[in-house]
C-alpha positions, 0 to 999 in steps of 0.5 A: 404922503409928504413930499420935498423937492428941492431945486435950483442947485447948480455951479456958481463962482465964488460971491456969486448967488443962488435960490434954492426952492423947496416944494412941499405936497401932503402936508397942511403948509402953513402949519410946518416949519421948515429948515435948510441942511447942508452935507459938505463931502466927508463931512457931516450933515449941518443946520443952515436955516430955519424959519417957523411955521408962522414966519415970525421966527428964523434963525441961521448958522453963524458960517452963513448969518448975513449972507442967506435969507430963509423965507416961506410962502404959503400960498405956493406951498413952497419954502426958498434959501436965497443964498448970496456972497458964495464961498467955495466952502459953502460946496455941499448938498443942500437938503430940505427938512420940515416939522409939524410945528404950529406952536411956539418958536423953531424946533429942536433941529434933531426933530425934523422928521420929512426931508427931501432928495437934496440939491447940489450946490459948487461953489468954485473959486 
C-alpha cells in the first residue's frame, strides 16, 4: 500500500532553516505529484507547495513564496520542503500529500488522496 513518512521536523529560531523529507513506498514515484500542508494549532489545515509529477510545475502559497523551495527526486522515491528564513507563524505540523497525476499541471489541491503521519515544526522567536 502507499506510504509517506515524513521527517526533519524539529525546533528552530526564528530566520533559521529546515528540510523536511518526505519518503514514499507502493507507489510508481515518478508518476505522482506531491505537495506540502501544514496544520497551525486551532487552525485549519493549509496548502504550502506543490510540484508536479514531472517536476516541470510548482507552486506555493503567497505567506511562504520566496522563502520555500519544493523539489522531488525520483531516483530516492522522496520528495523535500527546503524551508528558510523561518518565522514563528510558520509553527505548524507539516504533512506530506501525494496524487496520481501523470498529466497536465498540479492537482486541484482538494484531490490529494495519500497523506503521511506529519512532522512537527517550532519556530520560536
Amino acid at each position: 500500500q502507499v506510504r509517506l513518512v515524513e521527517s526533519g521536523g524539529g525546533l528552530v529560531q526564528a530566520g533559521g532553516s529546515l528540510r523536511l523529507s518526505c519518503a514514499a513506498s507502493g507507489l510508481t514515484f515518478s508518476s505522482y505529484a506531491f505537495a506540502w500542508f501544514r496544520r497551525a494549532p486551532a487552525k485549519e489545515r493549509e496548502f504550502v507547495a506543490a510540484i508536479s509529477w514531472s517536476g516541470n510545475t510548482i507552486d506555493y502559497s503567497d505567506s511562504v513564496k520566496g522563502r520555500f523551495t519544493i523539489s522531488k527526486d525520483n531516483s530516492e522515491k522522496s520528495a523535500y520542503l527546503q524551508m528558510n528564513m523561518l518565522k514563528p507563524e510558520d509553527t505548524a505540523v507539516y504533512y506530506c500529500a501525494a496524487k496520481f497525476h501523470n498529466y497536465g499541471e498540479i492537482p486541484p489541491v482538494n484531490q490529494y488522496n495519500f497523506w503521511g503521519q506529519g512532522t512537527q515544526v517550532t519556530v520560536s522567536s
